[in-house]
N, C-alpha and C positions, 0 to 999 in steps of 0.2 A: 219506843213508841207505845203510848198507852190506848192504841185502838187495835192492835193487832197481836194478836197472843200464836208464835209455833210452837204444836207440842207434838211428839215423837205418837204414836197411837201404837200398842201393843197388838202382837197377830188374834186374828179373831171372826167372826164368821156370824152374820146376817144383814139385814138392812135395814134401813129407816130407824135406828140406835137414838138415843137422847145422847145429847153432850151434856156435862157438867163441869165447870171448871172453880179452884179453889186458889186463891193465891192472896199473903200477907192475911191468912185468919179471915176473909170475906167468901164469900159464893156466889156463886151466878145462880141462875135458873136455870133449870134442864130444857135444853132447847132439844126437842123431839124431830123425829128426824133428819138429825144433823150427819149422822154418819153411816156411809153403806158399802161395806167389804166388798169386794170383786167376786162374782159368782164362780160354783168351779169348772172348771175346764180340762174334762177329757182327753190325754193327748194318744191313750192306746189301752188296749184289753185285751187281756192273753187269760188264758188259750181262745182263738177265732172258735177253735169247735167244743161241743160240750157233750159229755153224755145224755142221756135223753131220761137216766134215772135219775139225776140232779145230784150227785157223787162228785162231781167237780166245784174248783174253787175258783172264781175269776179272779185276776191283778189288775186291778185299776188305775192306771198314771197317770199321772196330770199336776194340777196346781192350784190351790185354793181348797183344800180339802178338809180343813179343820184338824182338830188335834181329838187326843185321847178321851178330853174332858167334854168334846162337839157332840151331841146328836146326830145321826146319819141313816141315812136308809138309802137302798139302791133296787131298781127295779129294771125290768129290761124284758122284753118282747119287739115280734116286727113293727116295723115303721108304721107310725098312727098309734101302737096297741102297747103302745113303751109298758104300761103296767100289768102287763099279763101274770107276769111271775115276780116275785120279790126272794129278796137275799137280805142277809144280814153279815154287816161288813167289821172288821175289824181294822184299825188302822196301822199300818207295815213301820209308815212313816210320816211321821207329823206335816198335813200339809199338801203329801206330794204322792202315796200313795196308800191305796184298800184293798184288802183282800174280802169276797164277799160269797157268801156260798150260796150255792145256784137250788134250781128247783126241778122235780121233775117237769117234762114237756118236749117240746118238737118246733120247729124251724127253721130258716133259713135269715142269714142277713139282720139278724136281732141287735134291737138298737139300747143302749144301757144310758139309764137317767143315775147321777148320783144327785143326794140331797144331803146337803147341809147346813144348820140355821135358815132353813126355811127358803135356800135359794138352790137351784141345780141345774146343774150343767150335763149334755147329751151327747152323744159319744156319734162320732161322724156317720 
């Protein structure tokens, strides 16, 4: 069928992407926001509790997390105030988890935003 082209799409992380496709020495046009990764999704954060000097490291699980080569930031405060504190995350596992080091401060029931490629996911 020459109107319909399946191509495999490598892992990867943002949204609204250009497509470009090349086939037998011709090109398409980049068709701009053709493609948009799955935002990520939080499934758990350990330790629930933290020091209040900011000496602790959070673990981040989930899915959709981006690889080594991703940009990411993670921030986390109580509900409403997600940016109160920020960490900076290091990736465990391509993908699926981050470890992120926390900040001094104080609360209770603190909700953690990860970002990556410009899309993020928040932790129940």
């Amino acid at each position: 069928d020459r109107e319909q082209l399946r191509c495999h799409i490598s892992p990867g992380v943002g949204s609204n992407l250009g497509l470009h496709v090349e086939a037998a020495g011709q090109s398409s046009t980049v068709h701009s926001n053709a493609l948009t990764y799955d935002i990520p999704v939080i499934t758990s954060v350990s330790p629930r509790n933290l020091a209040t000097d900011g000496s602790d490291f959070l673990t981040i699980s989930g899915s959709n997390f981006g690889s080594t080569v991703d940009s990411r930031s993670m921030t986390y405060g109580p509900s409403g105030l997600e940016t109160s504190y920020t960490g900076s995350c290091t990736v465990v596992a391509n993908h699926t988890q981050v470890r992120c080091s926390t900040a001094e401060g104080i609360g209770t029931d603190l909700k953690v935003v990860y970002t990556v490629g410009g899309q993020s996911g928040t932790s129940g």
